[in-house]
C-alpha positions in Angstrom: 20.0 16.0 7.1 16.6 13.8 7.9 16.3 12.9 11.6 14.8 9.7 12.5 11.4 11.5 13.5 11.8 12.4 10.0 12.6 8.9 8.3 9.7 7.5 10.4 7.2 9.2 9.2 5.6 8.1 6.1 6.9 9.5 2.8 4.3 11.8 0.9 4.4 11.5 -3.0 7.9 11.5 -4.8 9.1 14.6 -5.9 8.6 15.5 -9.4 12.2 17.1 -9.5 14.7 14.3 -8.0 11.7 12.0 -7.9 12.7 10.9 -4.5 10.2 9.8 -1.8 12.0 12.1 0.6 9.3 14.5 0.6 7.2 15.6 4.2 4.2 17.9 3.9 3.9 21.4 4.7 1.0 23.5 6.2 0.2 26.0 3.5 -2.7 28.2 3.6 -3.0 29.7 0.2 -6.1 30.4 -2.3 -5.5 27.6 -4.3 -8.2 24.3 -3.3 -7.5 21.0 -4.0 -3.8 19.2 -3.4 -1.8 19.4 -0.5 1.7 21.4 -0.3 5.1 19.2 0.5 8.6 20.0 0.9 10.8 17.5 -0.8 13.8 17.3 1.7 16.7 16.3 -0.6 16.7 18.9 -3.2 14.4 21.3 -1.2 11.4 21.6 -4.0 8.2 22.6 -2.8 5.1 21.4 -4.7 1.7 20.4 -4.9 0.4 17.6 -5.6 -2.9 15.7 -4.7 -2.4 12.2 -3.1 -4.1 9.1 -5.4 -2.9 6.6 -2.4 -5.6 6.9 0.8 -3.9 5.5 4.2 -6.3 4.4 7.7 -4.9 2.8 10.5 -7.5 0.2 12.7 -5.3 -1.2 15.7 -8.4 -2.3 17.2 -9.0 -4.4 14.4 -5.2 -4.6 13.5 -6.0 -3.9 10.2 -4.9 -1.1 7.4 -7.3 0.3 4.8 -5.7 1.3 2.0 -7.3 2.5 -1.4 -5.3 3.8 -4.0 -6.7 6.2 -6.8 -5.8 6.4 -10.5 -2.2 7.4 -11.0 -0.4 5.4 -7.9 2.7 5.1 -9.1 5.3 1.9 -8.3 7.4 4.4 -5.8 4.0 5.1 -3.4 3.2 1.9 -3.4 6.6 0.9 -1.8 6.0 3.3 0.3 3.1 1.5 1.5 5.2 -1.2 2.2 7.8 1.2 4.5 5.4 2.7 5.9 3.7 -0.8 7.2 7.0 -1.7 8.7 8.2 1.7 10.1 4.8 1.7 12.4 5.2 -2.1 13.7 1.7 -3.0 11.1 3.5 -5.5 9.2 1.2 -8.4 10.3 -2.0 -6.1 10.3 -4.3 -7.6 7.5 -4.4 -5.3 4.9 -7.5 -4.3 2.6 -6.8 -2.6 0.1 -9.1 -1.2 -2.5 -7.3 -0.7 -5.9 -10.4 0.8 -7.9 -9.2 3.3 -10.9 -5.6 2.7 -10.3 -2.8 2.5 -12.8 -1.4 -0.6 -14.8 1.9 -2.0 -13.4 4.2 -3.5 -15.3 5.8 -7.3 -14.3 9.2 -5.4 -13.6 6.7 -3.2 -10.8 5.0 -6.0 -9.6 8.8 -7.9 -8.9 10.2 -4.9 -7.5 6.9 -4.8 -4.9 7.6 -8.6 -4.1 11.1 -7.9 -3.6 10.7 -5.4 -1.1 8.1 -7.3 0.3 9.9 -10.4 0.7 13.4 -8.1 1.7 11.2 -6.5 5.0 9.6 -10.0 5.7 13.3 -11.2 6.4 13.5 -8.3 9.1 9.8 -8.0 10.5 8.3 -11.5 10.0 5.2 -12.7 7.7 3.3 -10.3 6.7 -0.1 -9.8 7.6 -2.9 -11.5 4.6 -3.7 -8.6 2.0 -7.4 -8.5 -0.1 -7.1 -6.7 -2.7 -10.4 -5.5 -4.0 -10.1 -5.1 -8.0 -13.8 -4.6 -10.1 -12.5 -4.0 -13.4 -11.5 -7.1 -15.8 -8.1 -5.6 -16.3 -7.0 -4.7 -12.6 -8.2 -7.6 -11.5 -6.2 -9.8 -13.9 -3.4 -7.6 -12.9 -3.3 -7.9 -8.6 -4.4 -11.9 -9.6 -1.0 -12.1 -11.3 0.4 -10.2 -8.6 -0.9 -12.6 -5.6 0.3 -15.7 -7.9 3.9 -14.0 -8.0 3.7 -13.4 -4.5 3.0 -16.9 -3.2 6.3 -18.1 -3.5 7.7 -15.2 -1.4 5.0 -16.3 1.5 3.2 -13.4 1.1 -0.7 -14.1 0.8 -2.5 -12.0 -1.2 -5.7 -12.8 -2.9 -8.2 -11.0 -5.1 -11.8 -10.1 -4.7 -14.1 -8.2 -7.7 -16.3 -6.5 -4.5 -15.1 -5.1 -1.1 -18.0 -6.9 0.8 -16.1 -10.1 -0.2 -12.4 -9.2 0.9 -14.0 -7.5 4.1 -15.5 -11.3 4.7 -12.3 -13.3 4.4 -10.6 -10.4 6.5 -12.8 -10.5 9.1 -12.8 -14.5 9.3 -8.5 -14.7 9.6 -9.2 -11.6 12.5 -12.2 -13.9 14.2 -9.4 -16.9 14.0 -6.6 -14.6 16.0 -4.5 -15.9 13.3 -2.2 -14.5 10.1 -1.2 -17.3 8.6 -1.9 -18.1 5.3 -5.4 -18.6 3.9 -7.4 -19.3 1.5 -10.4 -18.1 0.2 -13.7 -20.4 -0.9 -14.3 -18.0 -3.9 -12.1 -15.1 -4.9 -13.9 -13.7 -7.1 -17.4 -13.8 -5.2 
């Protein structure tokens, strides 16, 4: 049975057994390079597997970096979500750098909202996320996203260059205030 150390922490990738994000990583020190090792706690499979989501942490800057590789699937980017509201971050402003991910489907993108929305009602408004998107395709994709989202209060807006998102973060941190903004040009 998970304590609530264990619940806290944040969930490595879902098992490819069960599929559930009950998984914790394990230090293993074998010949093989590349991947990490991790111990999936409800039906006790061990695996490899090589993250595609990168998670840092600024509290000086309240402010999470987040850049997620190709094959993120629906399930770690939930747990991007948990994780934000497990460790008190939920009104950090968020960056998050989505180059060579994986297309979502509108199903995904409702279930992220959902959950989004579902942990607002419990933590507050969530802190403004830039998503940085530079091909055509993923761009269209988080744009949807954000337009989806606005409803929900949740602001999320899309840049085609980090320098950009880093720009309108760094102007709602110099105002000392999340609420929601918008940018002069998205797509600058």
């Amino acid at each position: 049975m998970p304590t609530i150390t264990d619940l806290l922490e944040a969930p490595g990738p879902p098992c490819p057994r069960c599929h559930r994000l009950l998984t914790k990583e394990i230090p293993l020190t074998l010949t093989h390079t590349g991947g990490r090792w991790f111990d999936c706690r409800a039906c006790k499979h061990v695996f490899r597997a090589s993250l595609s989501v990168d998670y840092a942490r600024d509290d000086a800057r309240r402010r999470l970096t987040v850049i997620s590789l190709e094959n993120t699937s629906v399930a770690q980017r939930l747990s991007i979500l948990e994780r934000q509201a497990a460790e008190g971050t939920w009104s950090y402003t968020m960056l998050h750098d989505a180059h060579g991910t994986t297309l979502l489907t509108s199903g995904d993108l409702q279930a992220l909202i959902g959950r989004a929305t579902t942990l607002a009602r419990v933590h507050g408004t969530r802190g403004p996320e830039a998503i940085v998107a530079s091909d055509i395709v993923s761009f269209g994709m988080a744009r949807v996203y954000s337009v989806l989202a606005e409803p929900a209060g949740l602001a999320i807006h899309v840049f085609h260059n980090r320098t950009s998102a880093e720009r309108w973060l760094d102007a709602i941190e110099r105002s000392g205030s999340t609420d929601r903004w918008k940018p002069e040009h998205s797509g600058a």
